[in-house]
N, C-alpha and C positions, 0 to 999 in steps of 0.2 A: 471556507469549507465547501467541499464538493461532495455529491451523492457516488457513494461506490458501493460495488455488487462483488465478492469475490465466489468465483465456478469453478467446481473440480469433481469430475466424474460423477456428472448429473447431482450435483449438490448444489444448492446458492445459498448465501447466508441471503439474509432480509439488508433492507439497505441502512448504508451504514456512512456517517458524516466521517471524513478525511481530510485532513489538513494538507493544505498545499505546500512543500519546505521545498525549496532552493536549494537547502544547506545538506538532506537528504542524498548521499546517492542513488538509493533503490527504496524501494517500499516496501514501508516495514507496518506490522499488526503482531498484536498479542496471539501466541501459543494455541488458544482456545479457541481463534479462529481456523486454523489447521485442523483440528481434535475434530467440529463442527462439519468441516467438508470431508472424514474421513480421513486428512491426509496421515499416514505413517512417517515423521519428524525424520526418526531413524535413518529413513532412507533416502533423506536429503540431506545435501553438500552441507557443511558448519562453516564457520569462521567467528571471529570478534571482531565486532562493530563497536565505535567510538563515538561518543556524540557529549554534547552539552552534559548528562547526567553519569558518565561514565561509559565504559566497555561493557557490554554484554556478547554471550552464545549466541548465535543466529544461525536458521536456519534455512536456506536459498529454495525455493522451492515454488516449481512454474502451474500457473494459476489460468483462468480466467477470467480477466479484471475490466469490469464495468465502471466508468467513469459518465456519470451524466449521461448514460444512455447509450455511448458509446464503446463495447468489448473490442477486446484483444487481447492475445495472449501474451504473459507478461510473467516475470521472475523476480518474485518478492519474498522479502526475509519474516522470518517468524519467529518469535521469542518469547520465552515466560519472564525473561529478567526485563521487561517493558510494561509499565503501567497496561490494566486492565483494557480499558478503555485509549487506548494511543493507535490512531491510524492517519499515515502518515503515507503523503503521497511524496516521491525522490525522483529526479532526477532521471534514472535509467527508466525507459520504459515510456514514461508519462510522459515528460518534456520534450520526447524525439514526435511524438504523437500528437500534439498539441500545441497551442498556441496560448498564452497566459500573460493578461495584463490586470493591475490595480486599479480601479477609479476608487482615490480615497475619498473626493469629494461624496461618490455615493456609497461609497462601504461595500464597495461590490469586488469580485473578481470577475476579468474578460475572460473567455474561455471559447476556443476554437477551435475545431479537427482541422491539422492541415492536410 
């Protein structure tokens, strides 16, 4: 799990723990994280996302994402059909930024800005 901050027109949530997926393309958060910074749903891109628990509505919408301290601007999906509590770091965005390795011996994740 990693610390993240999601920013959108001078709004931050509080910080917030996010799983790190491989399996992830983009990064995805519950609906009420949007609601929270203001964002208007509406007036972002949709599509259906697939994953282990079925297809959900998603909503593509460009953020400022704080990962361990480190921002960038980043476009991440947002959904009510996604458990309360699911934040979810994917692929687009995070993994082009970053460097990520396991030490299972210590239960840790590597984590690097390249």
């Amino acid at each position: 799990m990693l610390r993240v901050r999601l920013s959108h027109a001078g709004t931050q949530t509080p910080q917030i723990l996010a799983l790190l997926d491989s399996g992830a393309d983009m990064s995805v958060f519950h609906a009420d994280i949007a609601n929270f910074l203001g964002i208007d749903l509406s007036a972002c891109a949709t599509t259906a996302s697939g994953g282990i628990g079925g297809t959900a509505k998603m909503h593509i919408c460009d953020i400022q994402l704080e990962v361990e301290g480190s921002a960038f601007r980043a476009s991440v999906m947002f959904s009510y059909e996604v458990p309360t509590n699911l934040a979810l770091l994917g692929r687009d965005n995070v993994f082009e930024k970053f460097r990520f390795g396991f030490d299972q011996r210590s239960n840790r994740v590597l984590f690097e800005r390249y």
